[in-house]
C-alpha atoms as a printed R data frame, in Angstrom:
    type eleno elety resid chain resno       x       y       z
1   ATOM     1    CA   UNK     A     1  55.911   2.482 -11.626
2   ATOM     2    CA   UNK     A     2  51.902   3.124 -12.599
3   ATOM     3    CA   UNK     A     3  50.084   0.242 -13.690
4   ATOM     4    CA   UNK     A     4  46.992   2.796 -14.506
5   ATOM     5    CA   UNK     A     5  47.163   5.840 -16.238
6   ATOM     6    CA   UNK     A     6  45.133   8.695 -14.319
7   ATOM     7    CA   UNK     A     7  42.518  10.010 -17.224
8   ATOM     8    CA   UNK     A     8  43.320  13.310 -17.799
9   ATOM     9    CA   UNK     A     9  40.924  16.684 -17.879
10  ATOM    10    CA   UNK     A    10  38.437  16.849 -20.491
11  ATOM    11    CA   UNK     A    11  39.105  20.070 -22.002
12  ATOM    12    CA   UNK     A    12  35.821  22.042 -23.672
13  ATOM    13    CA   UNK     A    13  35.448  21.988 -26.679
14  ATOM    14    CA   UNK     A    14  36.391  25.320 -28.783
15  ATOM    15    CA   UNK     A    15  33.553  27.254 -29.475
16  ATOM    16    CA   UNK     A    16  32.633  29.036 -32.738
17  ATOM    17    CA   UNK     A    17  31.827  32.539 -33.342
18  ATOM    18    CA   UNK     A    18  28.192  31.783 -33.630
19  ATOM    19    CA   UNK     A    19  28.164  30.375 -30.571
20  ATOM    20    CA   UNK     A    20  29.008  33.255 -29.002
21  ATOM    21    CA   UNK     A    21  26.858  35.793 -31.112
22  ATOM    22    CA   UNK     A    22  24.151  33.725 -30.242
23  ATOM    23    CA   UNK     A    23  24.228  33.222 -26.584
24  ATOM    24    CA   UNK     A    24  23.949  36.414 -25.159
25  ATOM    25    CA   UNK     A    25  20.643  37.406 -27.251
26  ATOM    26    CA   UNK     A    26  19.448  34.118 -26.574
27  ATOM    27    CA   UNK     A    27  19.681  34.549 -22.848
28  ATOM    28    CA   UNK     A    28  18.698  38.139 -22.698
29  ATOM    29    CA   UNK     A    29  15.344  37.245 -24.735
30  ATOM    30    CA   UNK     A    30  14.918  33.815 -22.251
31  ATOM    31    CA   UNK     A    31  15.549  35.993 -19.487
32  ATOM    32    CA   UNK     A    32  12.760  38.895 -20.539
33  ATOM    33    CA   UNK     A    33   9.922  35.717 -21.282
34  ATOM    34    CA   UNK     A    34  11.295  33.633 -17.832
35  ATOM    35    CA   UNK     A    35  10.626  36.239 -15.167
36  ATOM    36    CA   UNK     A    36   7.467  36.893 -15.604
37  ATOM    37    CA   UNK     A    37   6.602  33.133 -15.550
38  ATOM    38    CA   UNK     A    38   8.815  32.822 -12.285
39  ATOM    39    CA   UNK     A    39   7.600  35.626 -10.771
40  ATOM    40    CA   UNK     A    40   3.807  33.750 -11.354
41  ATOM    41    CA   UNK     A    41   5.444  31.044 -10.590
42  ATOM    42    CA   UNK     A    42   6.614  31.826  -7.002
43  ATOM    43    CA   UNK     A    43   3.037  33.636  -5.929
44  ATOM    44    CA   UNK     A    44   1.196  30.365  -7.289
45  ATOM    45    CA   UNK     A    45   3.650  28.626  -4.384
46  ATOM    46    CA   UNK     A    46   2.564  30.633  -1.959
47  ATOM    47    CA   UNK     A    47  -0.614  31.478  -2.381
48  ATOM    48    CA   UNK     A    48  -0.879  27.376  -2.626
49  ATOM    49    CA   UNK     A    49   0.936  27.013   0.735
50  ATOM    50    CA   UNK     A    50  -1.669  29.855   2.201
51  ATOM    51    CA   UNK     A    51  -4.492  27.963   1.079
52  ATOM    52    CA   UNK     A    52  -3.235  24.604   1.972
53  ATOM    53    CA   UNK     A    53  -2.397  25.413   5.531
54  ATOM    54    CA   UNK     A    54  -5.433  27.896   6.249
55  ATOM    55    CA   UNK     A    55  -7.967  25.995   4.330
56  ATOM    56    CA   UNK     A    56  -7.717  22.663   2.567
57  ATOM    57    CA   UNK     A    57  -6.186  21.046   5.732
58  ATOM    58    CA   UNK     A    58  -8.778  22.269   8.023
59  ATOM    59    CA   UNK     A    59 -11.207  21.705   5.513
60  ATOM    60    CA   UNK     A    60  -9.946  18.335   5.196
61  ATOM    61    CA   UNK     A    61 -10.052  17.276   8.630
62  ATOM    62    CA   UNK     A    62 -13.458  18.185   9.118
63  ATOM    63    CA   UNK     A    63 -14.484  16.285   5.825
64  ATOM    64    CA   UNK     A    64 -12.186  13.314   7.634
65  ATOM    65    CA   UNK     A    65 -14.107  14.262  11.077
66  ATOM    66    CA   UNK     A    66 -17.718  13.818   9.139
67  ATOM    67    CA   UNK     A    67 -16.971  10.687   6.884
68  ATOM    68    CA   UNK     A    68 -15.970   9.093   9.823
69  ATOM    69    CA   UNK     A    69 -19.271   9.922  12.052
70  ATOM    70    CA   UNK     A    70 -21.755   9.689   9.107
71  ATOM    71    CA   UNK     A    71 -20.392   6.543   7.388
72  ATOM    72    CA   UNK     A    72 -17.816   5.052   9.364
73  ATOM    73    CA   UNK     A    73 -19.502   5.132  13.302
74  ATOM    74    CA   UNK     A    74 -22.701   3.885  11.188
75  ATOM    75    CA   UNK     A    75 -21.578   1.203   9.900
76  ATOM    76    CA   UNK     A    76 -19.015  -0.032  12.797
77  ATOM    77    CA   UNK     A    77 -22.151   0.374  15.368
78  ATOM    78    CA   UNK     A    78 -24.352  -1.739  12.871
79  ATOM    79    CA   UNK     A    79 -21.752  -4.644  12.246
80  ATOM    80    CA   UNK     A    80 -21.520  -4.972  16.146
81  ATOM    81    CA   UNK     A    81 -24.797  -4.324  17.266
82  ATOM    82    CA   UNK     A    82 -27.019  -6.112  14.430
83  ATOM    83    CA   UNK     A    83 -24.744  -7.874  12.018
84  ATOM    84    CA   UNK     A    84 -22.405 -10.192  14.806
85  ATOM    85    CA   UNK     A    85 -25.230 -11.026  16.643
86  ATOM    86    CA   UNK     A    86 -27.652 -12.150  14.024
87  ATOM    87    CA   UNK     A    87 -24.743 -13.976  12.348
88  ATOM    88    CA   UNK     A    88 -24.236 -15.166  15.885
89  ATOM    89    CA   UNK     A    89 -27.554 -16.407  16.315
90  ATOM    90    CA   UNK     A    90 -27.834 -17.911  12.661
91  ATOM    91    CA   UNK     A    91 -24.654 -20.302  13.588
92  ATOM    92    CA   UNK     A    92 -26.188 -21.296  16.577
93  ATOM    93    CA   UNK     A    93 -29.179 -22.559  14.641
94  ATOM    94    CA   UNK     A    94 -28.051 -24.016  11.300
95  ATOM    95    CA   UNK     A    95 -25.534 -25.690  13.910
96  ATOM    96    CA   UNK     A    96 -28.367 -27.190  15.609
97  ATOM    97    CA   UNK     A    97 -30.642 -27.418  13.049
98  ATOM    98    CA   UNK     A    98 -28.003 -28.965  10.253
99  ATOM    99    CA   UNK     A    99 -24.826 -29.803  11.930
100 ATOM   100    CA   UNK     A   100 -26.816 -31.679  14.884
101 ATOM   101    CA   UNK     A   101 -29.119 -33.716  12.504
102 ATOM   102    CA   UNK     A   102 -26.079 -35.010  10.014
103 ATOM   103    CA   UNK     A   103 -24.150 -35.863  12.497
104 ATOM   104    CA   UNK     A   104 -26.248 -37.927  14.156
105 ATOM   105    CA   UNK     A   105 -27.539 -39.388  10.759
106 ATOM   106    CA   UNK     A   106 -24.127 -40.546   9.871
107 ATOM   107    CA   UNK     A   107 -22.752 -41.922  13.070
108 ATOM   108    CA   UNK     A   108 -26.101 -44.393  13.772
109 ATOM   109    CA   UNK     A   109 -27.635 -44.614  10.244
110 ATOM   110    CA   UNK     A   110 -24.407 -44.159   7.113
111 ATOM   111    CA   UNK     A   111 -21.264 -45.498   9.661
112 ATOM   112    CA   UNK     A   112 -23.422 -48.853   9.734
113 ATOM   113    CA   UNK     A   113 -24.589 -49.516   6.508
114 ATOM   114    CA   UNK     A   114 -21.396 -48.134   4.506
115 ATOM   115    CA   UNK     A   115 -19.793 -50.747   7.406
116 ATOM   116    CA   UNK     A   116 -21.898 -53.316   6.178
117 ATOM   117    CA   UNK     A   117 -21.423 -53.048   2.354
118 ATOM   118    CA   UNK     A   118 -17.511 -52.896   2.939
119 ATOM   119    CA   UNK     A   119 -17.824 -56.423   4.676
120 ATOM   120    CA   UNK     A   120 -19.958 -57.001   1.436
121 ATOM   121    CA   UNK     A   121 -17.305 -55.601  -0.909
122 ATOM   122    CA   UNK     A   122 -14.418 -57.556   0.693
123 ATOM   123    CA   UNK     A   123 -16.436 -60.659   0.223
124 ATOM   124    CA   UNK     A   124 -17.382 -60.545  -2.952
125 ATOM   125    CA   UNK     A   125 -13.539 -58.987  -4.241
126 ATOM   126    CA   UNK     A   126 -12.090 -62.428  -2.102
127 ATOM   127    CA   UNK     A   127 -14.003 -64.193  -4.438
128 ATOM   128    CA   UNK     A   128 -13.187 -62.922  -7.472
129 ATOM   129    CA   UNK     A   129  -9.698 -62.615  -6.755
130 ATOM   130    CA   UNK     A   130  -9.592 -66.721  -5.906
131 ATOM   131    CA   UNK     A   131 -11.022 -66.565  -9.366
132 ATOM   132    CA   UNK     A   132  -8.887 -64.594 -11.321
133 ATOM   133    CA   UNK     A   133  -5.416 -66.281  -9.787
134 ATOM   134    CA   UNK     A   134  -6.775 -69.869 -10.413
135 ATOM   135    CA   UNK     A   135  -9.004 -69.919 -13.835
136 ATOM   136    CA   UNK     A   136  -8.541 -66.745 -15.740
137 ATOM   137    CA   UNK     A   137  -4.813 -66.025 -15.118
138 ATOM   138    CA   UNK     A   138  -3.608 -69.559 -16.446
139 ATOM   139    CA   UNK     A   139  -5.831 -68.987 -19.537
140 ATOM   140    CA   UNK     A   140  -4.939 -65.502 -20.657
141 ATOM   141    CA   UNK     A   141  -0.627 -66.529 -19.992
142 ATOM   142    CA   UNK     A   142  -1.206 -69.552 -22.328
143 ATOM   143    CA   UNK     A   143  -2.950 -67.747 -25.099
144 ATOM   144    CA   UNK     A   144  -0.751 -64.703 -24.489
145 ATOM   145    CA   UNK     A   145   2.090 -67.396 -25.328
146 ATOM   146    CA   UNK     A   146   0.469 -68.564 -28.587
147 ATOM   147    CA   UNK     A   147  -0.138 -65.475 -29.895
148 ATOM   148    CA   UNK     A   148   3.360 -63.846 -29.167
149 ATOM   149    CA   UNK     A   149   5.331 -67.268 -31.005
150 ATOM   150    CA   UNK     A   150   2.894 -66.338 -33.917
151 ATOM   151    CA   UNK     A   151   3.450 -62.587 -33.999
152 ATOM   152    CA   UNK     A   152   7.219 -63.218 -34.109
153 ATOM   153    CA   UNK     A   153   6.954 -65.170 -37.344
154 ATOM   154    CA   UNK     A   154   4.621 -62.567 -38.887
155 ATOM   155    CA   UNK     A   155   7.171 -59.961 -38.163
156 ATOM   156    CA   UNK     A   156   9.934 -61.886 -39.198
157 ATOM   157    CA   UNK     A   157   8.339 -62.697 -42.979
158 ATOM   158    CA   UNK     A   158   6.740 -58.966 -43.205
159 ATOM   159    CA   UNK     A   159  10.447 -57.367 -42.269
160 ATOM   160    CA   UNK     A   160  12.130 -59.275 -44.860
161 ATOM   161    CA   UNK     A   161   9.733 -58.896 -48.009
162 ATOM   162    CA   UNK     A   162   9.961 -54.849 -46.746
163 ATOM   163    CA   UNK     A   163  13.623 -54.926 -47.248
164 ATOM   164    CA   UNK     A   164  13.780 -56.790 -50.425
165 ATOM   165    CA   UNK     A   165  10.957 -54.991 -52.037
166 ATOM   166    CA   UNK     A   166  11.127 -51.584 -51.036
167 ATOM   167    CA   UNK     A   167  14.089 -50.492 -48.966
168 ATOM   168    CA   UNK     A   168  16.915 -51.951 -51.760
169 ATOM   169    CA   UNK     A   169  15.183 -50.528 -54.370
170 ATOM   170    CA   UNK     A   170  14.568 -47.604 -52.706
171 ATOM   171    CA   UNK     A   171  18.084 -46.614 -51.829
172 ATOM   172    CA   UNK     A   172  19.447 -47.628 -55.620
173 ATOM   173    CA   UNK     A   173  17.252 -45.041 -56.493
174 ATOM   174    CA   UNK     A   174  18.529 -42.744 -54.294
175 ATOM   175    CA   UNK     A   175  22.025 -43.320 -55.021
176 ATOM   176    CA   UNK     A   176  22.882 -43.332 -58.377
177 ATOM   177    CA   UNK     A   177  19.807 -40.753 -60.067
178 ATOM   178    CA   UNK     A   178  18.572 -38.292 -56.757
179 ATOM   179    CA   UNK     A   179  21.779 -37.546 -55.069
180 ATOM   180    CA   UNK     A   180  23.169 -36.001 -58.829
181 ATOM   181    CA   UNK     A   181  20.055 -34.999 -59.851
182 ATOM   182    CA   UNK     A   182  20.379 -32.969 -56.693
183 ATOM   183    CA   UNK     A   183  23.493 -31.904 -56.774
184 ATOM   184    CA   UNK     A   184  23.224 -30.103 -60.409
185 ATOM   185    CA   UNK     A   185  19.900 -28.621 -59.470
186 ATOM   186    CA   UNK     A   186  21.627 -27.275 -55.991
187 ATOM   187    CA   UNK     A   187  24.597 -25.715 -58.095
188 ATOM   188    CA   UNK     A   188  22.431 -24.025 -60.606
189 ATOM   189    CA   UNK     A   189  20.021 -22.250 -58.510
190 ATOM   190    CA   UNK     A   190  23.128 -21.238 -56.236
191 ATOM   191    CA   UNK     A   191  24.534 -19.481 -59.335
192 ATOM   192    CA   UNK     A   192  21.748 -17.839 -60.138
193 ATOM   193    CA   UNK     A   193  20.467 -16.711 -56.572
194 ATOM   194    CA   UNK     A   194  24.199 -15.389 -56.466
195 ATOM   195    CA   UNK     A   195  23.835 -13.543 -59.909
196 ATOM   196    CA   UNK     A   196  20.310 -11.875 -58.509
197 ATOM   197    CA   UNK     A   197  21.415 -10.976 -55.122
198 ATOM   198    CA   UNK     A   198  24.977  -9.088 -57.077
199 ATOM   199    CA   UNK     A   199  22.510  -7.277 -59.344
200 ATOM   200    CA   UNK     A   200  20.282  -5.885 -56.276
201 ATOM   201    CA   UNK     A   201  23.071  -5.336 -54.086
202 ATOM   202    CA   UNK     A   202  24.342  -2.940 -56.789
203 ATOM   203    CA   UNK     A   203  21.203  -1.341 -57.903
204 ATOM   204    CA   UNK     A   204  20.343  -0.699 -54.125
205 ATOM   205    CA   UNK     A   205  23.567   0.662 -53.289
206 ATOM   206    CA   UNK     A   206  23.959   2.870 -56.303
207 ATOM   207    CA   UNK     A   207  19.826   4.068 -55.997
208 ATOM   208    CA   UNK     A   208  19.400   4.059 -52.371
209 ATOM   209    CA   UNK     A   209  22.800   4.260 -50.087
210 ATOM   210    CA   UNK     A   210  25.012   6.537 -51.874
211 ATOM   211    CA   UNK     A   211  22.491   9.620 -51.701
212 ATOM   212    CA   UNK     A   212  21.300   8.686 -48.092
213 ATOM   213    CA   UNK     A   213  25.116   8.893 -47.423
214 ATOM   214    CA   UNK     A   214  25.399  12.083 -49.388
215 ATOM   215    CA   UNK     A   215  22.369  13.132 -48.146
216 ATOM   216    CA   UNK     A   216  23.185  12.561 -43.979
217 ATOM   217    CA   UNK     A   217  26.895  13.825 -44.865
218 ATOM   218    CA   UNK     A   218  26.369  17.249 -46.205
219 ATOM   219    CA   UNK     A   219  22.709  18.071 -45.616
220 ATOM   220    CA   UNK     A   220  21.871  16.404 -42.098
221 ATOM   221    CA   UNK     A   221  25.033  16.700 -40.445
222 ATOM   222    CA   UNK     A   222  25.545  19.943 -40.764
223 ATOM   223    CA   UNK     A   223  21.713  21.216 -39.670
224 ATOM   224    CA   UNK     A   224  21.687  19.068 -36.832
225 ATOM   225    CA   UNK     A   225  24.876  20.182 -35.210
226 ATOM   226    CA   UNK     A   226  23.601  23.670 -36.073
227 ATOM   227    CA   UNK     A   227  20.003  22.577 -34.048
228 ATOM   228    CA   UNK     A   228  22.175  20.780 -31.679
229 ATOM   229    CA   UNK     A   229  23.721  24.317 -30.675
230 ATOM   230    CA   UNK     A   230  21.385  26.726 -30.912
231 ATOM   231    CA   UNK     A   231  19.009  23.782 -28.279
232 ATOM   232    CA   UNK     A   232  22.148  23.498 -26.518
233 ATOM   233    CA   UNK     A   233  22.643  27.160 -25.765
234 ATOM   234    CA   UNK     A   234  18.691  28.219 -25.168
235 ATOM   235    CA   UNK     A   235  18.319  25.327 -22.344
236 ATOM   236    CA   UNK     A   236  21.717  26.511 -20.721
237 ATOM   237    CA   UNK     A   237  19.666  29.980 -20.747
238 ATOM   238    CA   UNK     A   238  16.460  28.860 -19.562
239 ATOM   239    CA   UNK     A   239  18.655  27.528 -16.713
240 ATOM   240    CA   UNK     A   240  20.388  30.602 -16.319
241 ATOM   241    CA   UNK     A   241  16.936  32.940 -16.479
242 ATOM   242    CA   UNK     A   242  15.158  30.505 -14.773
243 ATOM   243    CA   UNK     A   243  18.488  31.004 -11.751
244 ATOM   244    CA   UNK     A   244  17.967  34.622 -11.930
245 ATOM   245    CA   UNK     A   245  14.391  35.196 -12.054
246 ATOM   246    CA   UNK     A   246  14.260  33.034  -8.837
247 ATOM   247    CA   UNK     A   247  16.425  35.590  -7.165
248 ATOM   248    CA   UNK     A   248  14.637  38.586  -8.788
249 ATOM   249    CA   UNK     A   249  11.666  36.987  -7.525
250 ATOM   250    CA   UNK     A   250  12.905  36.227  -4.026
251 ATOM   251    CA   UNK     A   251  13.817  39.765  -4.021
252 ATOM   252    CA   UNK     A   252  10.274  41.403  -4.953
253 ATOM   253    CA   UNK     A   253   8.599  39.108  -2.600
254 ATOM   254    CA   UNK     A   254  11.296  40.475   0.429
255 ATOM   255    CA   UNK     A   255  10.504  44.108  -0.696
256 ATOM   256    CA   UNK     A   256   7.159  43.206  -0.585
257 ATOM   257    CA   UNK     A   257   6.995  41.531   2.491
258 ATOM   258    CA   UNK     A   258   8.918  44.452   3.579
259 ATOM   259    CA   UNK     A   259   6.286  46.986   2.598
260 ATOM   260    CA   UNK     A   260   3.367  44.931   3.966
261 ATOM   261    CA   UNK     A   261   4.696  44.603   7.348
262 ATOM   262    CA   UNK     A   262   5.888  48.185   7.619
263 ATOM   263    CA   UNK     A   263   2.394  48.833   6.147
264 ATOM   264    CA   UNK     A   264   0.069  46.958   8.149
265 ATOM   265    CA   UNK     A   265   1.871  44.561  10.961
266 ATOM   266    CA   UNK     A   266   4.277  47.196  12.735
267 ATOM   267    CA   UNK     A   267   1.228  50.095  12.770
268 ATOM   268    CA   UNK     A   268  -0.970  47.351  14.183
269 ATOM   269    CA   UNK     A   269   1.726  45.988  16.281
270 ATOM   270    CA   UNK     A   270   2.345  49.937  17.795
271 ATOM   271    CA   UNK     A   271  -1.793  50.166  18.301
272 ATOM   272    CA   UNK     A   272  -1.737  46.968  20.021
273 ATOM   273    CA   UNK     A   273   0.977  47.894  22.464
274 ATOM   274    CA   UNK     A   274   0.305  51.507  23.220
275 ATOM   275    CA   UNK     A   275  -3.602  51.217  22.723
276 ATOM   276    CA   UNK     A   276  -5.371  47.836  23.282
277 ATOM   277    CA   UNK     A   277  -2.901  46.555  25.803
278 ATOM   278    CA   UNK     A   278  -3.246  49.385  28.440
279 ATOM   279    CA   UNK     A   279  -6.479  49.367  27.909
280 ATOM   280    CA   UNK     A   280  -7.269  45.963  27.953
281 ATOM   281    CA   UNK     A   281  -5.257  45.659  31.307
282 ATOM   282    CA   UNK     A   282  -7.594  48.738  33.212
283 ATOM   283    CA   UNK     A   283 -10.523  46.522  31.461
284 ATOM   284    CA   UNK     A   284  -8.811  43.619  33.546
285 ATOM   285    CA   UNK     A   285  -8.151  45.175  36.502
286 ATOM   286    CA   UNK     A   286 -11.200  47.684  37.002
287 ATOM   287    CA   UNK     A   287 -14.225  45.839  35.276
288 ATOM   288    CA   UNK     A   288 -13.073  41.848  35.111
289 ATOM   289    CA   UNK     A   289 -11.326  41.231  38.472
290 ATOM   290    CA   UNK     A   290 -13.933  43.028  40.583
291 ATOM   291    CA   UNK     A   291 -16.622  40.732  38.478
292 ATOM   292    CA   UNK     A   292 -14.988  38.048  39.276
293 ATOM   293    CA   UNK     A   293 -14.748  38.634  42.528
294 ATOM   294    CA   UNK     A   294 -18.520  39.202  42.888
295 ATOM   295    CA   UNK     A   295 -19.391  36.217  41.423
296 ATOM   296    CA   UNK     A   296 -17.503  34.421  43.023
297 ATOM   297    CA   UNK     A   297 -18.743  35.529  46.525
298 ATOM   298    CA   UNK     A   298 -22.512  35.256  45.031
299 ATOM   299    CA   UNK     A   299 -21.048  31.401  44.700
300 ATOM   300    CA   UNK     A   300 -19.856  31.005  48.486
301 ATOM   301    CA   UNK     A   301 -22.743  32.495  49.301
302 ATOM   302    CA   UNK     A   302 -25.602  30.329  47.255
303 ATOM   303    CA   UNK     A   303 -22.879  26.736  48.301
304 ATOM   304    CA   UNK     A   304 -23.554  27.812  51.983
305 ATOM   305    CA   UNK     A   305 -27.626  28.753  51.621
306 ATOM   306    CA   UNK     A   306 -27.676  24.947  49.792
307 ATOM   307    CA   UNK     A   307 -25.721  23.228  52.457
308 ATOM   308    CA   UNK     A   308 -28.105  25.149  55.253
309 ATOM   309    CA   UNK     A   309 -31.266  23.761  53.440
310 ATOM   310    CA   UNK     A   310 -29.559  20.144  53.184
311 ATOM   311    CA   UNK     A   311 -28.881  20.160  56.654
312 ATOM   312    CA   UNK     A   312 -32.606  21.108  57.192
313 ATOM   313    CA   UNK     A   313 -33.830  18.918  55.397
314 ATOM   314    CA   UNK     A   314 -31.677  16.254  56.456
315 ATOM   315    CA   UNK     A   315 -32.614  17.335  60.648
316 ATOM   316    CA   UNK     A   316 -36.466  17.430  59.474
317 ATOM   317    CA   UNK     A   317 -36.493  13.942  58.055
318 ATOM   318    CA   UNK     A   318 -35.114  12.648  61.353
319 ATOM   319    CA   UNK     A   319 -37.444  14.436  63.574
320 ATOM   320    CA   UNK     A   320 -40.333  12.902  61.081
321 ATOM   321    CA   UNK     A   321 -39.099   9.410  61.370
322 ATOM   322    CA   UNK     A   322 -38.052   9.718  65.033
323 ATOM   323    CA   UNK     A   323 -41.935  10.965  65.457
324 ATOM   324    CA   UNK     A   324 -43.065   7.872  63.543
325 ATOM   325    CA   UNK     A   325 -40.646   5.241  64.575
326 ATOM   326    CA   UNK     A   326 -39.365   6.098  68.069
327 ATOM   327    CA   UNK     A   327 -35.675   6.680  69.051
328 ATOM   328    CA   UNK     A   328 -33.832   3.857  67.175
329 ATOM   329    CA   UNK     A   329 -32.264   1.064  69.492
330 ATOM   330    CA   UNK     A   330 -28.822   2.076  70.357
331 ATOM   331    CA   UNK     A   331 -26.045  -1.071  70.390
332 ATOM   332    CA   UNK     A   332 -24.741  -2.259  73.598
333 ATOM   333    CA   UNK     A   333 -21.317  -2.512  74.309
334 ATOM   334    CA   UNK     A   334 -20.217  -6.248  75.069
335 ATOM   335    CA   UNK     A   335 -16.507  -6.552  76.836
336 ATOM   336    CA   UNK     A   336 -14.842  -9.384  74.541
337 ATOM   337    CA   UNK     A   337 -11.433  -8.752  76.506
338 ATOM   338    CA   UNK     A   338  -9.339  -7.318  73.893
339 ATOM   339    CA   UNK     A   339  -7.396  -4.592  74.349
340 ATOM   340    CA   UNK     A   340  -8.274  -1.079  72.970
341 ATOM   341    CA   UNK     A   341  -6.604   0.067  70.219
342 ATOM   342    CA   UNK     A   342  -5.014   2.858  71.840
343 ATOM   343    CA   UNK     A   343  -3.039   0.299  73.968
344 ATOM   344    CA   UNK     A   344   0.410  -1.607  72.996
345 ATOM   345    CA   UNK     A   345   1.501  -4.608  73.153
346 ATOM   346    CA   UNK     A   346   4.615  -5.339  75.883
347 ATOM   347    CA   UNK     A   347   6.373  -8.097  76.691
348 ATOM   348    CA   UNK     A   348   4.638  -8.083  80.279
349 ATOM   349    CA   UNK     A   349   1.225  -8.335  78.891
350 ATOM   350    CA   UNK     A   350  -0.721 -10.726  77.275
351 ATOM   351    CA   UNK     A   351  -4.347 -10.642  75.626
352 ATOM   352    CA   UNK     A   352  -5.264 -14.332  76.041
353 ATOM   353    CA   UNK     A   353  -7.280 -16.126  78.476
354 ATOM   354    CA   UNK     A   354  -4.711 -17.720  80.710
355 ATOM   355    CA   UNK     A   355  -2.256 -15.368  80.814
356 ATOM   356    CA   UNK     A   356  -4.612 -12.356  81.279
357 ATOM   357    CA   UNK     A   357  -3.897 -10.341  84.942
């Protein structure tokens, strides 16, 4: 048994026959105005991609490269170098200058004397508390207790003269002449509010609603399902053109790419191979190479004149100092008995004192 009903197909709507006269000179006109604009379209794209790639990015980074060592490095070197210190420094002093001075101030001069007028304060508030509790308190609860007993009668004689003066009379009144009063003046305007509000309600619906509803039924209806098609059918044929001049597009730039590189790239590729490269390689092997090989033997040769003249040098400022100085004192060797460091260590021999053969 199926609790849910599966929702069945929606099923298109039948069309007209001006729905089909229409399309296909809609779509052939879209079609004729949308290639060109693709076609424009699709060059602006790569033309944009050329430029981007071969010139705004480059351009870019170098703009990126200079900001950064005009304006950037500039001001980074002068926040480190000048700014921090001199900040730095003008701590240091208002700390010792400010800091230093106050602080000192308040611990030996304010601490004391604000200590001194608290020991004050606490005095004097002792004594006027004493005061309060044992003179002024008794006082104020005794008059305090007069005056309340003679409030309470006040009240008592104002509240009743108030409610035999004014509230009886006042809700007599209300009774038995407002509330009917009232009542008739309520039912009267409700009649003729109701009267007025039948009279517009007719005059707006005969004058206003029944041609607005005569008007939307046969007039606006019917044009705007008429606009609703005819919009309906030229976006489904912009989509369509705009589709298809994409691949027409796609196409031309292919053939075109086509004709450029059988054009240009494969005749340059075919002078490249069978031209510079042979050519380039007997460049290579008969002119560079031997070069090479020249300089760098004119290189082994200049390395070993330099290292003869530093070793001639070097052997002439010893013969100078050894004329000027004398032979320099050569160490002595002093036997410490320890063994060479040719020599191992065996199990039979020993390196200390009492132990050594």
């Amino acid at each position: 048994m199926e609790f849910e009903k599966t929702p069945e197909p929606r099923r298109p709507e039948p069309e007209g026959c001006l729905v089909v006269a229409l399309r296909i000179p809609i779509r052939i006109v879209v079609l004729v105005l949308v290639v060109p604009v693709r076609m424009v379209w699709d060059a602006l794209v790569v033309v944009g991609r050329f430029l981007y790639g071969t010139v705004l990015r480059p351009v870019g980074r170098a703009l990126s490269w200079l900001g950064r060592a005009v304006f950037v490095r500039p001001f980074v070197a002068l926040w480190r170098y000048v700014v921090v210190p001199v900040g730095k420094a003008l701590g240091w002093l208002g700390h010792v200058l400010l800091v230093v001075p106050l602080r000192l101030l308040y611990m030996y001069v304010l601490a004391p004397v604000g200590h001194g007028l608290a020991w004050l304060a606490r005095g004097v508030g002792a004594g006027l508390e004493g005061l309060y509790a044992r003179v002024l308190a008794p006082i104020g609860r005794g008059i305090a207790w007069l005056l309340k007993g003679v409030g309470l009668l006040f009240a008592a004689a104002v509240a009743w003269l108030v409610r035999y003066l004014v509230v009886v009379p006042a809700r007599w009144v209300y009774d038995w002449v407002l509330v009917p009063v009232g009542r008739a003046v309520a039912w009267f305007v409700g009649a003729v509010v109701t009267g007025i509000g039948v009279v517009l309600y007719w005059t707006a619906r005969v004058l206003f609603v029944l041609p607005a509803l005569a008007l939307w039924r046969w007039v606006l209806a019917p044009v705007g399902r008429a606009l609703a098609v005819v919009v309906r059918e030229i976006g489904e044929a912009l989509g369509h053109a705009w589709r298809i001049a994409g691949r027409i597009s796609l196409a031309v730039g292919r053939a075109l790419a086509t004709l450029f590189r059988w054009v240009f790239v494969e005749p340059l590729r075919w002078v490249y191979r069978t031209v510079l490269t042979p050519v380039g390689h007997v460049v290579r092997d008969y002119v560079l190479r031997p070069s090479a090989e020249a300089v760098r033997g004119v290189g082994r040769v200049v390395r070993q004149a330099l290292a003869t003249a530093r070793d001639t040098v070097r052997q002439a400022r010893a013969d100078f100092r050894r004329v000027l100085f004398g032979e320099p004192r050569q160490p002595v060797a002093v036997d410490r008995g320890e063994p060479s460091g040719r020599e191992t260590r065996t199990l039979g021999s020993s390196t200390t004192a009492l132990t050594k053969d």
